[in-house]
N, C-alpha and C positions, 0 to 999 in steps of 0.2 A: 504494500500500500504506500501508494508518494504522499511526502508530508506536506501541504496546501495550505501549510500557514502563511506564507508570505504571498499566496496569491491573493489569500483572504484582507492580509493587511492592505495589501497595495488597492484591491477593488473598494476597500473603503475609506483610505484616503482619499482626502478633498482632492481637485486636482493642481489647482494651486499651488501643494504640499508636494508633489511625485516630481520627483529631477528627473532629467533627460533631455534629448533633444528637442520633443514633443511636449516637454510642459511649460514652456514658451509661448505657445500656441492658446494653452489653456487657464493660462494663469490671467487676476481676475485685472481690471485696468483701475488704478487708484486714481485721483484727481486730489489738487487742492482744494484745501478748506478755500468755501463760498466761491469755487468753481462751478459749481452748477447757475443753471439760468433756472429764473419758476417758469414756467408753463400755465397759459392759463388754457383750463379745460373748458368746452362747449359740451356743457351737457342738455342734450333735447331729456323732455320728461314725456312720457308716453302714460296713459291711463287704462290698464286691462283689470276687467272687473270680471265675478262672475254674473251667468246669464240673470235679470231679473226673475224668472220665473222658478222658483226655488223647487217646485217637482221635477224640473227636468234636470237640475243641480242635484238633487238626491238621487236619481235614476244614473247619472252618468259616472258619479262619484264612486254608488255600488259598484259599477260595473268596472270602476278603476280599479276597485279593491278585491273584486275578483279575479280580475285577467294581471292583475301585480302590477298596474302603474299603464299597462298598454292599451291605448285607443279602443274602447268597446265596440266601435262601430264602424274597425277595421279586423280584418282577418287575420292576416300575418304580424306575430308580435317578434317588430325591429325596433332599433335601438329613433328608425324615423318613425315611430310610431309611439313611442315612449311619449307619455303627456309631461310637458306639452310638447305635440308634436311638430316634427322638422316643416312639415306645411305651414303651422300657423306663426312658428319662429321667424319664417321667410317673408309670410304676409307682414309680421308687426315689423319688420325690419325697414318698411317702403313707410315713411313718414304721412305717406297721402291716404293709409289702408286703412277703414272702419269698419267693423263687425264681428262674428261672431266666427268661432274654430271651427273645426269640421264636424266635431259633436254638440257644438253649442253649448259646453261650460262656460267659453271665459267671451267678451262679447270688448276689443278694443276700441276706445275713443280716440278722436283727434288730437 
């Protein structure tokens, strides 16, 4: 049996830490103090609610906790189908897009 202790060390050393010629490469880039610049952030606010109609919010909810998190009122449970789903992730993404997901939980405004 080979003894795998120094692979073990080396794979959990930071990389920063590991000499050679390749941790040149990896090592991390320091800056002076009050080198950095601020950044001012543009944040859009988006408003997604659930459906007003609170029976179809309990019907769809069950059916979440049935099928373990995946779309009730799709077939195939993928990781695009996981609520919320990569369809409606796509929809709120377009700033112009109002209404409701493909099962009608969640229903975004402008």
């Amino acid at each position: 049996m080979k003894d795998n202790s120094f692979k073990r060390v080396l794979w959990l050393s930071p990389p920063h830490r590991i000499r050679g010629d390749f941790a040149s490469q990896n090592q991390p880039q320091f800056r002076k103090k009050g080198s950095f610049r601020k950044a001012k952030a543009t944040v859009t606010t988006m408003k997604i609610r659930f459906n007003e109609n609170e029976e179809v919010v309990k019907i769809v909810k069950e059916g979440l906790k049935r099928r373990g998190g995946y779309c009730p009122c799709r077939m195939e449970s993928t990781e695009d189908t996981k609520c919320i789903c990569k369809e409606f992730r796509e929809q709120i993404a377009d700033e112009n897009f109002e209404g409701y997901c493909h099962c009608m939980l969640y229903y975004k405004e402008k």
